[in-house]
Gaussian input, Z-matrix of N, CA and C with variables (Angstrom, degrees):
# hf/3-21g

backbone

0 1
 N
 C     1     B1
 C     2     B2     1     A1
 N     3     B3     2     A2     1     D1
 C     4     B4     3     A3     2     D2
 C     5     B5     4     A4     3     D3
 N     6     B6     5     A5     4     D4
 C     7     B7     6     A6     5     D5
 C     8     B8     7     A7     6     D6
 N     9     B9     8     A8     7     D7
 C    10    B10     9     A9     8     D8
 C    11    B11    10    A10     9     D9
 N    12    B12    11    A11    10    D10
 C    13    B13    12    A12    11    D11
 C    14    B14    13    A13    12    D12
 N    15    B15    14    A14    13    D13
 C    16    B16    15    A15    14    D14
 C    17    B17    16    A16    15    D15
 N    18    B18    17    A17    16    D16
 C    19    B19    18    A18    17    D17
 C    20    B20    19    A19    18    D18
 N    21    B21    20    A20    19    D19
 C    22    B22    21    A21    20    D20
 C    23    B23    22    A22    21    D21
 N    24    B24    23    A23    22    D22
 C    25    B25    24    A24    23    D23
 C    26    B26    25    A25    24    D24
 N    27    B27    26    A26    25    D25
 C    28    B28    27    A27    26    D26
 C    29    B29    28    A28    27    D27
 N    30    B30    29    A29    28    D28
 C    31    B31    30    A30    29    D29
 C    32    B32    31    A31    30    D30
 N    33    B33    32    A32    31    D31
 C    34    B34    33    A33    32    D32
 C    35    B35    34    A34    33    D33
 N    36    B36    35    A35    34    D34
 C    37    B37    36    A36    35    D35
 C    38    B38    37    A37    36    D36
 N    39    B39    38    A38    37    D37
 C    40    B40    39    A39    38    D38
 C    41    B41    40    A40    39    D39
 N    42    B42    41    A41    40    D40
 C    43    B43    42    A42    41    D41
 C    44    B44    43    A43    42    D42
 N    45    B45    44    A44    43    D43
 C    46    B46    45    A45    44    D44
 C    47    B47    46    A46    45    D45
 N    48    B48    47    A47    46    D46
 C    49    B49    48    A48    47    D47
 C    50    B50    49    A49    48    D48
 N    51    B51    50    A50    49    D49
 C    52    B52    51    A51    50    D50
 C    53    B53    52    A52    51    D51
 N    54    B54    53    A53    52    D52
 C    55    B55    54    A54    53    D53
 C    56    B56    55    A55    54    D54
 N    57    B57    56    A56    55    D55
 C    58    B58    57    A57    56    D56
 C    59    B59    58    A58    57    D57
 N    60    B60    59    A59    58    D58
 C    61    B61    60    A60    59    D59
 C    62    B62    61    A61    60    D60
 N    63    B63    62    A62    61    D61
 C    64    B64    63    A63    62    D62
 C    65    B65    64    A64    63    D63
 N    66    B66    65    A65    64    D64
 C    67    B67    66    A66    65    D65
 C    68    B68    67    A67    66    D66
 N    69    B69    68    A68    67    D67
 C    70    B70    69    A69    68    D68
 C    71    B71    70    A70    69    D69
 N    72    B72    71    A71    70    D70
 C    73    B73    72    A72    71    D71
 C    74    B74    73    A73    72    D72
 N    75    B75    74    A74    73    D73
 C    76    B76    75    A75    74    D74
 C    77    B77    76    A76    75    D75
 N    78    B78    77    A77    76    D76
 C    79    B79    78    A78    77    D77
 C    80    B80    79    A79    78    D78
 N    81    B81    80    A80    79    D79
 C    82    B82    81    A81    80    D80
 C    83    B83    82    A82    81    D81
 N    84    B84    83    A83    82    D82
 C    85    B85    84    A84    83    D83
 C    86    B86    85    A85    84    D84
 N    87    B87    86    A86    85    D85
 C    88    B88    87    A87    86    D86
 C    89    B89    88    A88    87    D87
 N    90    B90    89    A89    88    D88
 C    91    B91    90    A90    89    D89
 C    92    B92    91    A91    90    D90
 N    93    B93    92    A92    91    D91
 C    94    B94    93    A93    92    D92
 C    95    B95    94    A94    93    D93
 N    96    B96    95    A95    94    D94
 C    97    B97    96    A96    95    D95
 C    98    B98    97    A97    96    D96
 N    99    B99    98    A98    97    D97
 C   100   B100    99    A99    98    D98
 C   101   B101   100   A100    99    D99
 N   102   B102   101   A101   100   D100
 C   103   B103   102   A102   101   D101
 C   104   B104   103   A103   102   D102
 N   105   B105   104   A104   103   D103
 C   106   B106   105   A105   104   D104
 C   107   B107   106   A106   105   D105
 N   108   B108   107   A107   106   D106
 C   109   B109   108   A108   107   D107
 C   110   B110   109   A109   108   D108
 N   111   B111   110   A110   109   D109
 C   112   B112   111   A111   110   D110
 C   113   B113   112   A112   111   D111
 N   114   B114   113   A113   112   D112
 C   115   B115   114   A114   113   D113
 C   116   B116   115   A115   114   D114
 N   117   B117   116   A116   115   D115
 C   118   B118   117   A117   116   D116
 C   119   B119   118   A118   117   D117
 N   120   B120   119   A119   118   D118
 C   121   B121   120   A120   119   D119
 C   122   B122   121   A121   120   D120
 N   123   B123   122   A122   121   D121
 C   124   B124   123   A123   122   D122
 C   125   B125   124   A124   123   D123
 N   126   B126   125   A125   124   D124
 C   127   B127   126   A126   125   D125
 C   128   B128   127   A127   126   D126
 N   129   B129   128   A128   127   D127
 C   130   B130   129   A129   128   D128
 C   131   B131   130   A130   129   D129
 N   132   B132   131   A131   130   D130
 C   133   B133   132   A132   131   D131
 C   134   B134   133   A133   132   D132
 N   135   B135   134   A134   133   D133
 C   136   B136   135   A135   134   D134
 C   137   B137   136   A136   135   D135
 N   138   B138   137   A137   136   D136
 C   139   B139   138   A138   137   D137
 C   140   B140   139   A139   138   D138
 N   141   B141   140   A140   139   D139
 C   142   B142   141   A141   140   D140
 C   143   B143   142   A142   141   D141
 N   144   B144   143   A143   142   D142
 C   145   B145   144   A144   143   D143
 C   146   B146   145   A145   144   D144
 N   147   B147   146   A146   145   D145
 C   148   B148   147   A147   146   D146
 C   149   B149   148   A148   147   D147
 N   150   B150   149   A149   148   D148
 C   151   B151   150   A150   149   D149
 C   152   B152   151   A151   150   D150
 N   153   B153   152   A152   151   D151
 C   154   B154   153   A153   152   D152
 C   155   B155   154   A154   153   D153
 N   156   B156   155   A155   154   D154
 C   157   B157   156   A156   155   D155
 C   158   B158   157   A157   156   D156
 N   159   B159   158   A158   157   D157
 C   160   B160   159   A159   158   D158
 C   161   B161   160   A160   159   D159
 N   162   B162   161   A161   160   D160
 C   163   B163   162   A162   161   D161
 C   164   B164   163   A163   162   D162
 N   165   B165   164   A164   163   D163
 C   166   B166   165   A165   164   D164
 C   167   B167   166   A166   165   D165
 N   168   B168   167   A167   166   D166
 C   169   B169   168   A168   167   D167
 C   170   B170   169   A169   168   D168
 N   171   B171   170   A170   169   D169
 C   172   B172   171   A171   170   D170
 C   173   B173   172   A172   171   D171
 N   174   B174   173   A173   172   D172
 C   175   B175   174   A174   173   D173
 C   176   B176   175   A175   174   D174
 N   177   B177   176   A176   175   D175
 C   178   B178   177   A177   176   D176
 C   179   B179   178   A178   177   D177
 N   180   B180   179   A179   178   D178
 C   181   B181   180   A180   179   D179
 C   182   B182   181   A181   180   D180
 N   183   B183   182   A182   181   D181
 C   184   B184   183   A183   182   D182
 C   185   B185   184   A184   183   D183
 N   186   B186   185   A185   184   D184
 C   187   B187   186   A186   185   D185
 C   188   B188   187   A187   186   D186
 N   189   B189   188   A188   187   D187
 C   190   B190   189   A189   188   D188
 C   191   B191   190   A190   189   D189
 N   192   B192   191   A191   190   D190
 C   193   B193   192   A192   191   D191
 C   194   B194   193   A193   192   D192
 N   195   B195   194   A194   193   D193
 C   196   B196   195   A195   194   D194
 C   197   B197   196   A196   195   D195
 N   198   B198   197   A197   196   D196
 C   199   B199   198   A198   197   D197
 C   200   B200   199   A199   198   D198
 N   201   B201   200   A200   199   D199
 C   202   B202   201   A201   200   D200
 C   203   B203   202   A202   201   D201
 N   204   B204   203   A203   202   D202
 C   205   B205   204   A204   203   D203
 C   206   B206   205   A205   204   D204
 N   207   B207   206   A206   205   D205
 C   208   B208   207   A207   206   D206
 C   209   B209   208   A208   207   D207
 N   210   B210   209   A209   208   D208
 C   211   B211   210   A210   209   D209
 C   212   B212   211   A211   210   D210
 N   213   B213   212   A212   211   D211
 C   214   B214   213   A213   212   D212
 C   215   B215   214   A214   213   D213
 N   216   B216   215   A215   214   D214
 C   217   B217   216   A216   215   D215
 C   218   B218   217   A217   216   D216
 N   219   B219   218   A218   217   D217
 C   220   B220   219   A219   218   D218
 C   221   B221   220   A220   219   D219
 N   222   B222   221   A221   220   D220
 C   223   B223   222   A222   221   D221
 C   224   B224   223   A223   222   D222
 N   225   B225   224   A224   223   D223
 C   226   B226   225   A225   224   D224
 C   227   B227   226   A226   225   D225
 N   228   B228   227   A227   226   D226
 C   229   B229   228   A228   227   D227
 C   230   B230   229   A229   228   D228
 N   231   B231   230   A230   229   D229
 C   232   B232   231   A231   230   D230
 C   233   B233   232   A232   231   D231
 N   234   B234   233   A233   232   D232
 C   235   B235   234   A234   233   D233
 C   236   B236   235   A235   234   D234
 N   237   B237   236   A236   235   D235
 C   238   B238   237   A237   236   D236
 C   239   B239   238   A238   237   D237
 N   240   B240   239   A239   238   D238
 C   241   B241   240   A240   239   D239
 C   242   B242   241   A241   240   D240
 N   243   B243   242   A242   241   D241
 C   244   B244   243   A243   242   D242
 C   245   B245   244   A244   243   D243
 N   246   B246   245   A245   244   D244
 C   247   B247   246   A246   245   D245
 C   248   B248   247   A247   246   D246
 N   249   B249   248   A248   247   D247
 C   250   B250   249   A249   248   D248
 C   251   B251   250   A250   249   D249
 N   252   B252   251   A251   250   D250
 C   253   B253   252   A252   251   D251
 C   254   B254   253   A253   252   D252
 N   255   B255   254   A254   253   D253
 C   256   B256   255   A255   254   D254
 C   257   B257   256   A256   255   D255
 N   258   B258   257   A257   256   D256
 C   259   B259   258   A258   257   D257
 C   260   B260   259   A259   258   D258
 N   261   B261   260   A260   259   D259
 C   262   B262   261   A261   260   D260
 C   263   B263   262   A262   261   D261
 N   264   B264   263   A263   262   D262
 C   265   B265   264   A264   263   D263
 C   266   B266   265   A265   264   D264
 N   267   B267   266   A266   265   D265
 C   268   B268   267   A267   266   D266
 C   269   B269   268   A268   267   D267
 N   270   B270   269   A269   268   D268
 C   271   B271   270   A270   269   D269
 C   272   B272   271   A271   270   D270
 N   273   B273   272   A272   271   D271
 C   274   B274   273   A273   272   D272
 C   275   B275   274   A274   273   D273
 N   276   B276   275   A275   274   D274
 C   277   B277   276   A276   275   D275
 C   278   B278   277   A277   276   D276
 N   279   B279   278   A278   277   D277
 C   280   B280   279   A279   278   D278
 C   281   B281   280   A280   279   D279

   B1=1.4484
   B2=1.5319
   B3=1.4575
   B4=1.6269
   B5=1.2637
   B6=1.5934
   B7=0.8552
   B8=2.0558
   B9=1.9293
   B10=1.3557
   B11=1.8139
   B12=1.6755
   B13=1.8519
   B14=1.6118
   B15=1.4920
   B16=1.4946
   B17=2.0122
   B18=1.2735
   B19=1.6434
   B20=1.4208
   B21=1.3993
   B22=1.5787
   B23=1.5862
   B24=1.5886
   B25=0.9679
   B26=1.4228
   B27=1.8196
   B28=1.4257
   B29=1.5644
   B30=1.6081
   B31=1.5727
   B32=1.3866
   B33=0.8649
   B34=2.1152
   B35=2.3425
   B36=1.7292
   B37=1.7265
   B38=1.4013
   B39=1.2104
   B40=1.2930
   B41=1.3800
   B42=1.2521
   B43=1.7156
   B44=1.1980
   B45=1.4429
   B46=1.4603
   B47=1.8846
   B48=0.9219
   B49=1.4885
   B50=1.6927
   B51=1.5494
   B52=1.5053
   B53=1.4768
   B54=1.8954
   B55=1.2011
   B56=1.7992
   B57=1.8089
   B58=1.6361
   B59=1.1458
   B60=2.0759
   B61=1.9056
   B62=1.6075
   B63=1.0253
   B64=1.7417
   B65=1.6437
   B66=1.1047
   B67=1.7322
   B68=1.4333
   B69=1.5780
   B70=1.8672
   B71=1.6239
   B72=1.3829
   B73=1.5387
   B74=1.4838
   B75=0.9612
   B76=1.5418
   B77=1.4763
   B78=1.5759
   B79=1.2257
   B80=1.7081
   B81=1.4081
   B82=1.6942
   B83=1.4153
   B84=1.1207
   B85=1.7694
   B86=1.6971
   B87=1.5573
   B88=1.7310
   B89=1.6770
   B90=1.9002
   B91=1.1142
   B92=1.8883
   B93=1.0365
   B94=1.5460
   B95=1.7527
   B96=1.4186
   B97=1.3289
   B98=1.6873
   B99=1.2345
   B100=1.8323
   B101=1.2791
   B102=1.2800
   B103=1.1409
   B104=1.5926
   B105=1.1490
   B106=1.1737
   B107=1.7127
   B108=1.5785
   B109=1.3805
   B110=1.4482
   B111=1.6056
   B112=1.4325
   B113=1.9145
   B114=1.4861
   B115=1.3183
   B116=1.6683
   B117=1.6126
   B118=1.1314
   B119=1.4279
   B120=1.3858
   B121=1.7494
   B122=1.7543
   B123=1.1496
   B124=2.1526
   B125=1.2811
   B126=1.9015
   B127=1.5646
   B128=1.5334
   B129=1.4928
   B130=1.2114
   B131=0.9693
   B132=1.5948
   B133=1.1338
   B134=1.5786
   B135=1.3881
   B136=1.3245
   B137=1.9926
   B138=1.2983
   B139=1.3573
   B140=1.5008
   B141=1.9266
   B142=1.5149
   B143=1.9139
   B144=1.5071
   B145=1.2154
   B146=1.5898
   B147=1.5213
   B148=1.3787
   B149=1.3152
   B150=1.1988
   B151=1.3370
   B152=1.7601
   B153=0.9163
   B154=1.9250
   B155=1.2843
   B156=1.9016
   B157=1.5602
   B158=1.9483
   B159=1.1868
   B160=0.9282
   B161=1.2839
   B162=1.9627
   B163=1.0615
   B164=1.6682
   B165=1.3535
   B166=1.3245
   B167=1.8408
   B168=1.8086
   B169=1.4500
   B170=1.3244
   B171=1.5730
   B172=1.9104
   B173=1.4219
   B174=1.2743
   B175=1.4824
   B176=1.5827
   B177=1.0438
   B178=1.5409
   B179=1.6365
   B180=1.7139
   B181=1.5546
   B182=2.1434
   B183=1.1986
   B184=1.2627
   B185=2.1853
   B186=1.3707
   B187=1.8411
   B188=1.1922
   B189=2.1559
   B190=1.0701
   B191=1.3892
   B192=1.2060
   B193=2.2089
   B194=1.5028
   B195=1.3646
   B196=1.4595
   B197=1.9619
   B198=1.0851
   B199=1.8252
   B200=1.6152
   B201=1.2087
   B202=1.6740
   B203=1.3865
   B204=1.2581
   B205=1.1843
   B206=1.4519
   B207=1.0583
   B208=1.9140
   B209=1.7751
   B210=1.4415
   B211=1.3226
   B212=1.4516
   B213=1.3259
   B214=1.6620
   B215=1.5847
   B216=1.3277
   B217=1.8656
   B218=0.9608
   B219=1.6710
   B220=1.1982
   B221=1.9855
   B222=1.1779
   B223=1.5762
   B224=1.3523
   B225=0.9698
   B226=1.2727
   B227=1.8486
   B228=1.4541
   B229=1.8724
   B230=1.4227
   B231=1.0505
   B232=1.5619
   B233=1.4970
   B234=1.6374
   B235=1.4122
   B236=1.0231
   B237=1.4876
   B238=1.3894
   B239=2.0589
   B240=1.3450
   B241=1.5796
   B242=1.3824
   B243=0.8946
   B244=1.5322
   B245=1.8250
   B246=0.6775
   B247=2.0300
   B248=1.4317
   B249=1.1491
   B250=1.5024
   B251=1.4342
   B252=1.0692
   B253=1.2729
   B254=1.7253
   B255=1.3655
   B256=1.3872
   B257=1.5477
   B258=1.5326
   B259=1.8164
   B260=1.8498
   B261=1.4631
   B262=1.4686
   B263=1.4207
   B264=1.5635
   B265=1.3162
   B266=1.6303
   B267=1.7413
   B268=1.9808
   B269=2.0116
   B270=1.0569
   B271=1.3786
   B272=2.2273
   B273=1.3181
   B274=1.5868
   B275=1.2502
   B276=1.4669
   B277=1.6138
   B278=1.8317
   B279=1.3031
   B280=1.7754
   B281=1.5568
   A1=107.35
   A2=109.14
   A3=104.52
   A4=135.50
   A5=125.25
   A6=125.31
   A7=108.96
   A8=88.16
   A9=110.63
   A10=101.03
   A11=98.80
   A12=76.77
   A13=110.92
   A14=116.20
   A15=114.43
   A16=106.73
   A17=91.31
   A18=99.73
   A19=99.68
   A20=145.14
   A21=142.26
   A22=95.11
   A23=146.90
   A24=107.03
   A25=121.19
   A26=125.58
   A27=137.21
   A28=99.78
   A29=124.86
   A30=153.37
   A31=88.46
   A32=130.30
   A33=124.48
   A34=86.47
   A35=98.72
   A36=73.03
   A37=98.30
   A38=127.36
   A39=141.58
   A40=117.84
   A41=110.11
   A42=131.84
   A43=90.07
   A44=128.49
   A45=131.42
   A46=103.88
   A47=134.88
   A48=137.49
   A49=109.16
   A50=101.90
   A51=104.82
   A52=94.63
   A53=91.95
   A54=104.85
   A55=108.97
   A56=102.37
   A57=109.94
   A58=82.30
   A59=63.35
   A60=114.03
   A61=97.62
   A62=93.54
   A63=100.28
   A64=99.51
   A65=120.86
   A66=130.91
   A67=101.30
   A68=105.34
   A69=108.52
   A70=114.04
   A71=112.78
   A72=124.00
   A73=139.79
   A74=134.65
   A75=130.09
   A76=107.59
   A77=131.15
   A78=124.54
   A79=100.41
   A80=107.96
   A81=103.73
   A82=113.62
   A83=108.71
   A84=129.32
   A85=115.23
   A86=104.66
   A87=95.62
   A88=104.96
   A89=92.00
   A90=104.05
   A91=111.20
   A92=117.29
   A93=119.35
   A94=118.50
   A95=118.72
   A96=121.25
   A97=103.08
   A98=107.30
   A99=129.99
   A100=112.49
   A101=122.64
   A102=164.68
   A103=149.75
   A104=118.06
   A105=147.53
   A106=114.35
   A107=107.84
   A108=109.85
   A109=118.98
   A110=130.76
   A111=127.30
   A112=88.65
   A113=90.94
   A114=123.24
   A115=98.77
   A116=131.38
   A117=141.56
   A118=115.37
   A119=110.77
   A120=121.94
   A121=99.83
   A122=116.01
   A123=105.07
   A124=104.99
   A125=121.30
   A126=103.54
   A127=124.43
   A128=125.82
   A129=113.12
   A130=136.45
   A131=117.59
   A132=133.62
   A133=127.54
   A134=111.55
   A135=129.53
   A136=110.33
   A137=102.71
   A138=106.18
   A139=129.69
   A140=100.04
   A141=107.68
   A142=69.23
   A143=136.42
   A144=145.53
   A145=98.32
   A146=121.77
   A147=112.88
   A148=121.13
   A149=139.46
   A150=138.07
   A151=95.93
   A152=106.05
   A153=88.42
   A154=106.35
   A155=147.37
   A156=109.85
   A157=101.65
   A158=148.86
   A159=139.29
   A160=121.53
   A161=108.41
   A162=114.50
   A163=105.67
   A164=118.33
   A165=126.97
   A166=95.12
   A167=109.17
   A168=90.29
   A169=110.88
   A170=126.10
   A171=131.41
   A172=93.11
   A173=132.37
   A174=126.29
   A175=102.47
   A176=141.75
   A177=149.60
   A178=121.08
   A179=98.02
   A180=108.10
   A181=90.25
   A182=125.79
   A183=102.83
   A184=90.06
   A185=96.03
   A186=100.66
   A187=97.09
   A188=98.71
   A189=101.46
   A190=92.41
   A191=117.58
   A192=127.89
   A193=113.95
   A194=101.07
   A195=94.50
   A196=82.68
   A197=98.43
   A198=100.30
   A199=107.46
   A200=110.34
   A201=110.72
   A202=114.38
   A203=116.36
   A204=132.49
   A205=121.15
   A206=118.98
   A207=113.85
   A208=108.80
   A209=131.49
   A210=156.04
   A211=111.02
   A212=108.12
   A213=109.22
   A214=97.18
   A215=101.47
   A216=102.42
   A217=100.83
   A218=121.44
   A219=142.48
   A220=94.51
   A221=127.98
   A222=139.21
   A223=120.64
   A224=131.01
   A225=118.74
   A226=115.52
   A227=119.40
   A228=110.28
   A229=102.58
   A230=126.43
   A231=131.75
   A232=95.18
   A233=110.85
   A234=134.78
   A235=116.41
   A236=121.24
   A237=130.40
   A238=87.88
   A239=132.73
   A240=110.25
   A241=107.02
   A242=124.78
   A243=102.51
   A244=116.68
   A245=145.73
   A246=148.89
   A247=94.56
   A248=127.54
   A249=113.96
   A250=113.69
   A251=128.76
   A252=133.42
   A253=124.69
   A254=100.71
   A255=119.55
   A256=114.92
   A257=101.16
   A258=96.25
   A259=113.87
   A260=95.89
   A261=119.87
   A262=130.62
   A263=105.41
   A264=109.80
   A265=103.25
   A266=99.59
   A267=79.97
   A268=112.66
   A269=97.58
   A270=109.90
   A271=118.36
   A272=96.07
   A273=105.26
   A274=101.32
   A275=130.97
   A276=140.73
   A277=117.25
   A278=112.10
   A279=94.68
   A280=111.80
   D1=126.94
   D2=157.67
   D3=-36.61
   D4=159.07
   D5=-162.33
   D6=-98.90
   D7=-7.65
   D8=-177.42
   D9=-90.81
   D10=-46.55
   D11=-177.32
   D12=-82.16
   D13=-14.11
   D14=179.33
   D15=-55.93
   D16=-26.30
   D17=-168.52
   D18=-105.93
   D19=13.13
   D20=144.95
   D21=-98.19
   D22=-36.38
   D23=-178.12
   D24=-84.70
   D25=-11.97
   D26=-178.84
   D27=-52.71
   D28=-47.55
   D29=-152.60
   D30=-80.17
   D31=-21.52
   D32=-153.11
   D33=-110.61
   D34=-30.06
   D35=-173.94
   D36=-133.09
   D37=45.71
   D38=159.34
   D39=-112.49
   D40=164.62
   D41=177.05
   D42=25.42
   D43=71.68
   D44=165.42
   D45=-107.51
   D46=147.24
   D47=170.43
   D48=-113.91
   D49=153.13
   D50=166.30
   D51=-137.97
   D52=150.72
   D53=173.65
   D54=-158.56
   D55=133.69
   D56=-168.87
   D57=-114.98
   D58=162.75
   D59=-171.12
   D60=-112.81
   D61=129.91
   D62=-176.66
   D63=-141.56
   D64=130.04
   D65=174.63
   D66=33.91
   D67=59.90
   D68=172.00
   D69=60.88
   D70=-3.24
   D71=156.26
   D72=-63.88
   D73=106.56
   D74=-171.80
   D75=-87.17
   D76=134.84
   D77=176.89
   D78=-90.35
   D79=164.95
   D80=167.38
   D81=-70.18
   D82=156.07
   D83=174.67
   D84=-49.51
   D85=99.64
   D86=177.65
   D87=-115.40
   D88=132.53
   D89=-174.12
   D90=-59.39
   D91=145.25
   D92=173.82
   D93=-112.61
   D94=137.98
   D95=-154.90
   D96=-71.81
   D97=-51.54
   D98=154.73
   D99=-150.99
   D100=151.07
   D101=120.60
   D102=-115.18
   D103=151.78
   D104=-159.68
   D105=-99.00
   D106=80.53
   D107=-172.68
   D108=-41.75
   D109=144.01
   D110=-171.88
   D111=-67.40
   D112=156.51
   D113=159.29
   D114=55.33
   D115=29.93
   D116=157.32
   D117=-64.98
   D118=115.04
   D119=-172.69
   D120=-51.62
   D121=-15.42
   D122=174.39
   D123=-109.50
   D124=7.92
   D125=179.44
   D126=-57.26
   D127=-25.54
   D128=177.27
   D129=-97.09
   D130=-12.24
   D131=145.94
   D132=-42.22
   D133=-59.11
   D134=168.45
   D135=-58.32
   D136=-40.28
   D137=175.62
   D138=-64.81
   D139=-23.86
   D140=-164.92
   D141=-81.37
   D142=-73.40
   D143=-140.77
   D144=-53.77
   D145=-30.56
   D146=166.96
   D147=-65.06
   D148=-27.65
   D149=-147.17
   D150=-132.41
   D151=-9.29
   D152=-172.56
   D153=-77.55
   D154=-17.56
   D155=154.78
   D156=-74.06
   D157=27.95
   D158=-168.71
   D159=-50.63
   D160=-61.21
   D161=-159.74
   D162=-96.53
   D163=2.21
   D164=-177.73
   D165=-79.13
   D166=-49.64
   D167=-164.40
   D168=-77.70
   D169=-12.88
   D170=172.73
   D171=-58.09
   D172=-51.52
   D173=-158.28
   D174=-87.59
   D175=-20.82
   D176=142.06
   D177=-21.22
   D178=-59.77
   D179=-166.82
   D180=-97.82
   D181=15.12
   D182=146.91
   D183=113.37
   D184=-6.17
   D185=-171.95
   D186=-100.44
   D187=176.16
   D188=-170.81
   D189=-144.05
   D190=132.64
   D191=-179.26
   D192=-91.27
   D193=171.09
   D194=165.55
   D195=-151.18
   D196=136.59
   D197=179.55
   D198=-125.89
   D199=114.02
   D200=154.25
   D201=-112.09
   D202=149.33
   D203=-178.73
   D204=18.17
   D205=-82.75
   D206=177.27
   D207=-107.50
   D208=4.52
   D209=-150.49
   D210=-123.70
   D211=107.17
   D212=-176.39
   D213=-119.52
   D214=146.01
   D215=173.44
   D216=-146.12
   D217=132.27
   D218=-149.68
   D219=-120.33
   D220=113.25
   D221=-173.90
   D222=-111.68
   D223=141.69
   D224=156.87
   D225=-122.63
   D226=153.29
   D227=-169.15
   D228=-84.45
   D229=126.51
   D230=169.55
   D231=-75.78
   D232=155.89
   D233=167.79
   D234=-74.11
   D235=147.39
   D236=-170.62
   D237=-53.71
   D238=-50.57
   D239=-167.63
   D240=-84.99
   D241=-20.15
   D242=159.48
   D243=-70.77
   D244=-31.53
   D245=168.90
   D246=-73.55
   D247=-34.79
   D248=168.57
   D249=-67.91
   D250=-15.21
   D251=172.14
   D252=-93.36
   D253=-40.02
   D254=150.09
   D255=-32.02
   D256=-55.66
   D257=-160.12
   D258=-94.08
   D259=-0.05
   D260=155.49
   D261=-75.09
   D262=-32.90
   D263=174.32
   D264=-80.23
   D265=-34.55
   D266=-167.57
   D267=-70.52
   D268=-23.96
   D269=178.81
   D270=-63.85
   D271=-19.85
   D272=162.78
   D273=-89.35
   D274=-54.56
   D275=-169.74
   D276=-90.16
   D277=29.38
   D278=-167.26
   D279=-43.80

């Protein structure tokens, strides 16, 4: 790879910032380490290459994921006495 497109694609997912709108509220500007602009013609490409050791290192440290499309969720299984307690609390709180 060039040393010209290595340095247009570094420029496209660097020193990028995000910042939300919540109830007509603006948050301040937070710098981001990388990202992957929405609707970028290499986001999924770049996205599969981010995430493919993903679910090897969750299942490593003892967790368990569930991934759709751009959406990763990181779980862990509660014990039968803790969910026994769970279904005690929803039964005071439905």
């Amino acid at each position: 790879m060039s040393d010209v497109v290595l340095g247009w694609i570094q420029s496209i997912l660097t020193k990028r910032v995000q910042q939300v709108s919540f109830n007509g509220q603006l948050s301040s500007k937070q710098s981001l380490l990388l990202s992957v602009p929405q609707g970028f013609v290499l986001g999924s490409l770049l996205y599969i290459l981010y995430t493919t050791e993903l679910e090897q290192l969750i299942l490593h440290h003892g967790l368990h994921s569930h991934q759709y499309a751009d959406d990763s969720q990181v779980c862990q299984r509660a014990n039968q006495r803790c969910t026994g307690s769970l279904s005690q609390l929803r039964r005071l709180h439905p």
